[in-house]
N, C-alpha and C positions, 0 to 999 in steps of 0.2 A: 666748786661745791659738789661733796659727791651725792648721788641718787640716792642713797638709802638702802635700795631696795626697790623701789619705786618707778616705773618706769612708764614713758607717756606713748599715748597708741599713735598713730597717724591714721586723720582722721580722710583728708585729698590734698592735693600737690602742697600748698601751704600750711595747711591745719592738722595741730596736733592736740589729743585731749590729753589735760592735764591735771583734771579733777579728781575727785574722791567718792568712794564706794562706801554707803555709811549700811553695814549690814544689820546694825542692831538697832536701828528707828524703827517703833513700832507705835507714834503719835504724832501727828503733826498736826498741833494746835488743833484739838479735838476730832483727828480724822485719823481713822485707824489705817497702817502702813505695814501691814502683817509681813508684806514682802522687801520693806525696807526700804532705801533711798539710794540716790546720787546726788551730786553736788557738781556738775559740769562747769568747769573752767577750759578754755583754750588757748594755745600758743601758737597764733599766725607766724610763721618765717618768712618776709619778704626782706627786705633791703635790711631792716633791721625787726626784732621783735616786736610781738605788739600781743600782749596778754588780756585777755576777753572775760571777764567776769572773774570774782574769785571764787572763795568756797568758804563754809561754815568756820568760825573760827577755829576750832580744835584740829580741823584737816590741814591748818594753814602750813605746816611744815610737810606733810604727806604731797600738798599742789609743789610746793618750791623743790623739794626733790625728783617730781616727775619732769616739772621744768629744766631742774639740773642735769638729766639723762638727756637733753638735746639743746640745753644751749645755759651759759653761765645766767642766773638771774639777775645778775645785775646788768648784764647788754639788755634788756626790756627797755625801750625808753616811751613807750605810753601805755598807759591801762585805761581798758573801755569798762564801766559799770553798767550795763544794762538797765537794772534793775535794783532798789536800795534794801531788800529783805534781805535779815540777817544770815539766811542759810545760804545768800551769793553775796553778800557784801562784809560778815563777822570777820574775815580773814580781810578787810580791804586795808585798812589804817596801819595794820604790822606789816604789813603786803609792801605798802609803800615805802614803807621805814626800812626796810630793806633792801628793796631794788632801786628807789629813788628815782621814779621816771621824770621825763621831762615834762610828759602829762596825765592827767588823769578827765578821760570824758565822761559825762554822764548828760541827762535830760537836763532840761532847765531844772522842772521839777523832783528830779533827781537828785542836784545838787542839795536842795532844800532839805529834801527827806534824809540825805548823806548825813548833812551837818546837824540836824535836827536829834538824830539816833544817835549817833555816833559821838558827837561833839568833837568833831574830826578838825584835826591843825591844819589841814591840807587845803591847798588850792585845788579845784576843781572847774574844766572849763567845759561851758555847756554846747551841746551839739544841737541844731535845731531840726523840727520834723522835714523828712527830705531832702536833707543837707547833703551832701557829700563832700569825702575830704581821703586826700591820699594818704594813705599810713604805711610806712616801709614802702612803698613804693605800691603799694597795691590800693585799688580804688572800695572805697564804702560808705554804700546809702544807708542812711538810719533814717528809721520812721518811726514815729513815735506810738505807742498802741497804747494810751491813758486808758486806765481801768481793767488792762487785762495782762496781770489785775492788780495790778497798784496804779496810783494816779503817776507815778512816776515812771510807768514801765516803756519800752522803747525794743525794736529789734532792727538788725544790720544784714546789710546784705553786702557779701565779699564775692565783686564780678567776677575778677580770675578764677575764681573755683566753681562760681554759680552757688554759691553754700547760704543758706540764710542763719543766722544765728540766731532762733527763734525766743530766748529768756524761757519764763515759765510757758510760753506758749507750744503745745503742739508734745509737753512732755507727760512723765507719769513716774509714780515714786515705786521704782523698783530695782534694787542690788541686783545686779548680773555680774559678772567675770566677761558676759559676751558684749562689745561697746556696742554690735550693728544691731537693727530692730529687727534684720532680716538672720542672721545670727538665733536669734530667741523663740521659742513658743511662739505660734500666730494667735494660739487661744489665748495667752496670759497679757501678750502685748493687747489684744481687741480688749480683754475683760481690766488689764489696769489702764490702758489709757482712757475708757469712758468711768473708771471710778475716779480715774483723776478729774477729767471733763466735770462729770456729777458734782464732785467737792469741791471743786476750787474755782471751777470756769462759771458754771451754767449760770450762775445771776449774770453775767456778761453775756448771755447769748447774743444781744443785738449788736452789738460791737463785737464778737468773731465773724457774723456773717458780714457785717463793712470791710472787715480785715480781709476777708478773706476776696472779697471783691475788691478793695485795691491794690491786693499784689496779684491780681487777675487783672484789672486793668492796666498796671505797671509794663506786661509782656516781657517779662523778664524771666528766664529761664532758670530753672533750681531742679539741680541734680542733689542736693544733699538741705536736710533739714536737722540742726544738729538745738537742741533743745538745754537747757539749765539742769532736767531732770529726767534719768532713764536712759534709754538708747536713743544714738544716733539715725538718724534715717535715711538710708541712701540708694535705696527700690522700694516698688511700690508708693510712692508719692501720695499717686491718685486717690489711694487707698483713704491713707490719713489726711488729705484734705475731704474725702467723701465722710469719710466719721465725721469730721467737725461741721463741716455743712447740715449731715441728720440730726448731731446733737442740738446743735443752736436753732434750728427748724425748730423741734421739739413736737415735731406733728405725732400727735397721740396712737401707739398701738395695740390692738387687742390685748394687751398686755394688765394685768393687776398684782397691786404688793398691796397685802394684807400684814400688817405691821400691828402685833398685839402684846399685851405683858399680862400675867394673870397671879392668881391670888393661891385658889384652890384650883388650878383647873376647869375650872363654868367657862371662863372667857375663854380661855383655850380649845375645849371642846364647840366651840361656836366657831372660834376662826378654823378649825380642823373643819367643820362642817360645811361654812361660806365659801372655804376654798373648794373642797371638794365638788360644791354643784356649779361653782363657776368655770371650774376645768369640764366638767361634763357637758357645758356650753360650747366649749370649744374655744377659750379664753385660757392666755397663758398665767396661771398665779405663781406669785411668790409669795409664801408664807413663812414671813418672819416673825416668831418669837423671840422679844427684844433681853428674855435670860441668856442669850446665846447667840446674839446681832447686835451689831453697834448702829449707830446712828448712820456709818458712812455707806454699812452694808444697805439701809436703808436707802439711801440715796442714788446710790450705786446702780439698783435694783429699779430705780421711780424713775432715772432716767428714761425718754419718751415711750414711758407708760400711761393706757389711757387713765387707770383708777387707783385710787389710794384708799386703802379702807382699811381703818385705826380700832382697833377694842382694846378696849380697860374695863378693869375692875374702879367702882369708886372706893375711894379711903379717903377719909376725916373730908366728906361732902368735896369730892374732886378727885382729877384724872390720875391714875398712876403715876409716879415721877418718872419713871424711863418714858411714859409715852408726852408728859410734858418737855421731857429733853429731847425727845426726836422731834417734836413739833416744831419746838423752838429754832432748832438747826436747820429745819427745812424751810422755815420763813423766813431767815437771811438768804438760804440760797433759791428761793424764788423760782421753781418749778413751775411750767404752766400749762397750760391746757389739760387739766385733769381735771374729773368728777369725782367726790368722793363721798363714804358713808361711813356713818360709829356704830361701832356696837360693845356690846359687855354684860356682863353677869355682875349684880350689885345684891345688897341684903339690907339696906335699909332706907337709905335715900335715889342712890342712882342718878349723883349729880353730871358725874363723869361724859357722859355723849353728847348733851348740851353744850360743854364746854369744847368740846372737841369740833360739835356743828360750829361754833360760834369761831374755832378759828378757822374753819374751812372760809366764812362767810367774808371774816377781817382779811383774808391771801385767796379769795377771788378763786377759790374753787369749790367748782359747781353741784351741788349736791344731789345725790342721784335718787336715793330715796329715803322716804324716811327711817331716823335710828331706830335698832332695834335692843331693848334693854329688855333680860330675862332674870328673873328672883332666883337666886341660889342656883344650883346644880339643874340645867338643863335636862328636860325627862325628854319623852319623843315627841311630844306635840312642839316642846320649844325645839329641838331639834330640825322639826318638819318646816317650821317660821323660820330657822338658820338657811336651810335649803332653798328656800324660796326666796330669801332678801338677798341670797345669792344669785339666783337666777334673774331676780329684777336689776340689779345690779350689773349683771350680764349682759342684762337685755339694751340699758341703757348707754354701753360702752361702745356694744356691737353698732347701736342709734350713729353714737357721737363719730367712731371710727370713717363709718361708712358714707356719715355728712361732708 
């Protein structure tokens, strides 16, 4: 079968990526991916082949060509599914119809969620947490990691290489040309792998830091951490198990995102003002207005920040819509140890910061002072009250930080 075109990287002595580069994803199921995706698939070579996750359906001729550049697809005789989300399992079912392995593994709960989505014809045989089992001749521990972040989800560890093959764990959605992390920007890998962390991991934080303590109690050594999505990892380790330990920490920093959407301008020039005297504190803010920030940039941004402070305008008695949809997104992904405060400019009711208290109140974060709502277009006295509920606000962060 020829290549294409297409050709697969060598990833260490056995492993080869043979994934796909998907440069024009700019949504992943309401999370903004301005810098695109990957879809990581690999080709173990020991005694005989052994293919390690697939790729979104549409890539699935783009992976079988890369496979083709180093070995016919049909000598494949097991495929490992990780994971049952359709952007590593949509190519599993044609995958199979094609090469016809002799097995296909997945979790227990894996199987379920396979056949469940898919309505897949296939036998699937399940591996269990811990398990080890020789493939092509080479050894691999799978251990199971439910919830992070499908209840099905699972990662392998290949001795001969020292490689873990981490699934969605440890990755980050960004198109490169370059496969290695070390290869890449140090700034763009630190800023997408915690917006990845922010979006998709952080409701998981107590189960990374388990995770990340029993392949620390395991004593087993990893030269390479090769992920479902983004770049491979194969220096600096330390590095990115240090990220995932701070993010799931979530220990709160000087740090404030001021996340506001406005009408005329009132509420904007407040959070233009809140920010300004909380920086004069000596607090870091992020000021986003959400005509011009997504929800992810929000999150992105909240990662172990100590405060969160939301303005709107009220319309028809209640909060803006963008600031109801960034609310709503941040209370599935479950954020914690933050204080927070509303504010806004309204004109006739001023239902708006109530409602916004009341979901700080429902998601358990702690409100640092009270709302401030100003009538129409802020003069200098409302102004002078911006400055100040900034500072209080400051003050209470500086409190919580240094507790």
């Amino acid at each position: 079968m020829a290549s294409g075109g297409f050709q697969a990287r060598k990833v260490s002595e056995h492993v080869w990526w043979v994934g796909a580069v998907d440069w024009a994803l700019r949504d992943f199921h309401g999370y903004s991916t301005q810098r695109g995706s990957s879809y990581n698939a690999y080709l173990v070579m020991g005694d005989y082949p052994v293919l390690i996750d697939t790729v979104k359906a549409q890539f699935r001729d783009e992976m079988l060509a890369r496979i083709a550049s180093v070995v016919d697809p049909a000598d494949i005789k097991v495929i490992v599914s990780h994971h049952a989300e359709m952007d590593h399992s949509g190519a599993l079912p044609q995958t199979i119809d094609v090469i016809k392995p002799d097995k296909v593994y997945a979790s227990q709960l894996g199987i379920k969620n396979l056949h469940a989505q898919l309505h897949d014809r296939h036998e699937i045989t399940a591996v269990k947490d811990a398990e080890v089992l020789k493939l092509g001749g080479l050894s691999f521990t799978f251990l199971e990691t439910r919830m992070l972040h499908w209840p099905d989800s699972m990662i392998s560890y290949l001795h001969e290489d020292e490689l873990v093959f981490s699934q969605d764990g440890f990755g980050m959605h960004l198109a490169t040309p370059r496969l290695f992390a070390d290869e890449n920007d140090p700034a763009v890998m630190l800023y997408e792998g915690r917006r990845y962390y922010a979006n998709i991991l952080l409701p998981y934080s107590a189960l990374v830091l388990k995770l990340l303590e029993r392949i620390k109690s395991l004593g087993i050594s990893i030269k390479t951490i090769a992920p479902d999505h983004g770049p491979v990892w194969r220096k600096d380790l330390d590095t990115l198990l240090g990220w995932y330990a701070k993010w799931a920490t979530q220990k709160p920093e000087k740090r404030a995102v001021i996340a506001f959407d406005t009408m005329w301008q009132s509420t904007s020039l407040m959070a233009r003002a809140i920010g300004d005297a909380m920086a004069g504190e000596g607090v870091g803010v992020s000021v986003l207005p959400l005509q011009g920030s997504s929800r992810a940039d929000v999150m992105t941004e909240l990662l172990c920040a100590g405060a969160l402070l939301i303005g709107s305008p009220t319309i028809n008695n209640g909060m803006f819509p963008t600031i109801a949809d960034v609310l709503t997104y941040a209370r599935g992904l479950k954020p914690k140890n933050l204080i927070g405060a509303a504010f806004g400019s309204y004109g006739w009711s001023g239902e708006a910061c109530a409602q916004i208290e009341e979901y700080f109140r429902q998601t358990g974060v702690e409100p640092a002072v009270p709302s401030l709502r100003l009538k129409f277009v802020p003069d200098e006295t409302g102004l002078s009250q911006c400055r100040e509920f900034g500072k209080a606000v400051a003050a209470k962060l500086q409190g919580k930080v240094a507790a």
